[in-house]
C-alpha positions in Angstrom: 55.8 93.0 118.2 58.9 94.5 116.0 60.1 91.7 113.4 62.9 93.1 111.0 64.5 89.7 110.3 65.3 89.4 106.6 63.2 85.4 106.2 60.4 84.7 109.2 61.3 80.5 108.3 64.9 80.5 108.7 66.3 84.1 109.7 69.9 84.9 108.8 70.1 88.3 110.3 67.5 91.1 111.7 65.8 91.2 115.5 62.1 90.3 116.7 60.7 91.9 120.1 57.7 90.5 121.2 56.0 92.4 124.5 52.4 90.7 126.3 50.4 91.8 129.2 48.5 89.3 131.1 45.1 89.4 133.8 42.8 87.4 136.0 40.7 88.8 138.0 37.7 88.0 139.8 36.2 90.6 138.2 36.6 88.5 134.8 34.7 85.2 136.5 38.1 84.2 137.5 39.3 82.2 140.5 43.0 84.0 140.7 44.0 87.7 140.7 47.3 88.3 139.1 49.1 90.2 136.6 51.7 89.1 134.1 54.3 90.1 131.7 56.4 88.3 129.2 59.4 90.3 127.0 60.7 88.2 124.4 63.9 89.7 122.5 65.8 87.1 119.5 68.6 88.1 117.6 70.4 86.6 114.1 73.6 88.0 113.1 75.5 86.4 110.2 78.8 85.0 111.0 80.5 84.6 107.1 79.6 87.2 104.1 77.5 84.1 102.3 75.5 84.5 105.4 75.6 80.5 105.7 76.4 80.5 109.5 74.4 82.1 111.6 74.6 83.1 115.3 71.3 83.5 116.5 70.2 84.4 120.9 67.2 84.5 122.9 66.9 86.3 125.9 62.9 86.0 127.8 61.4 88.0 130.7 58.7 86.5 131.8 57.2 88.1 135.3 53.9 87.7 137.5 52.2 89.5 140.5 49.3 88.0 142.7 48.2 85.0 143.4 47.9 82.6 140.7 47.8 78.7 140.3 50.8 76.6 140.3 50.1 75.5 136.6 50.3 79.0 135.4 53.2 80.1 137.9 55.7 77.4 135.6 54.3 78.8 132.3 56.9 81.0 130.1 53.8 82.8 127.9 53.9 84.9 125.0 51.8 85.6 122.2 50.1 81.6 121.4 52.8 79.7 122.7 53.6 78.1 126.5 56.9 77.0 127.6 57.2 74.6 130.6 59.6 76.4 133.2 60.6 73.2 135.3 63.1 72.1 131.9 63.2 69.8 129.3 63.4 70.3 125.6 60.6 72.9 125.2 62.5 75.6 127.0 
């Protein structure tokens, strides 16, 4: 994880990169064998000088290889959080 924004609660300008790795394997007890990646990159850049407007972008990766169950297959991970892939407000 890189994290320069200048206030983690409400950023107004800076970057934060987040990079996972995920596994299941039998090996692990595990049902499914795949492999999984997620790249998160979000951006804030200040619009005004006062810094009150703020354009701010997210752009996610997410990949996986194998065989895995359908419930993970629509899952956008990254470090603690899931997004639902099939729409709605969460992603």
């Amino acid at each position: 994880m890189l994290d320069n924004r200048d206030f983690e609660p409400a950023p107004r300008q800076g970057y934060w990169i987040e990079a996972t790795l995920r596994e299941s394997s039998p090996y692990w007890g595990s049902t499914w064998s795949y492999l999984g990646a997620n790249l998160s990159l979000r951006g804030y850049l200040p619009l005004d000088p006062s810094k009150r407007v703020v354009l701010a972008s997210q752009v996610i990766f997410d990949a996986m290889y194998g065989k895995a169950p359908l419930q993970e297959i629509v899952r956008v991970r990254g470090p603690g959080r899931y997004f639902n892939t099939f729409g709605g407000q969460e992603i």
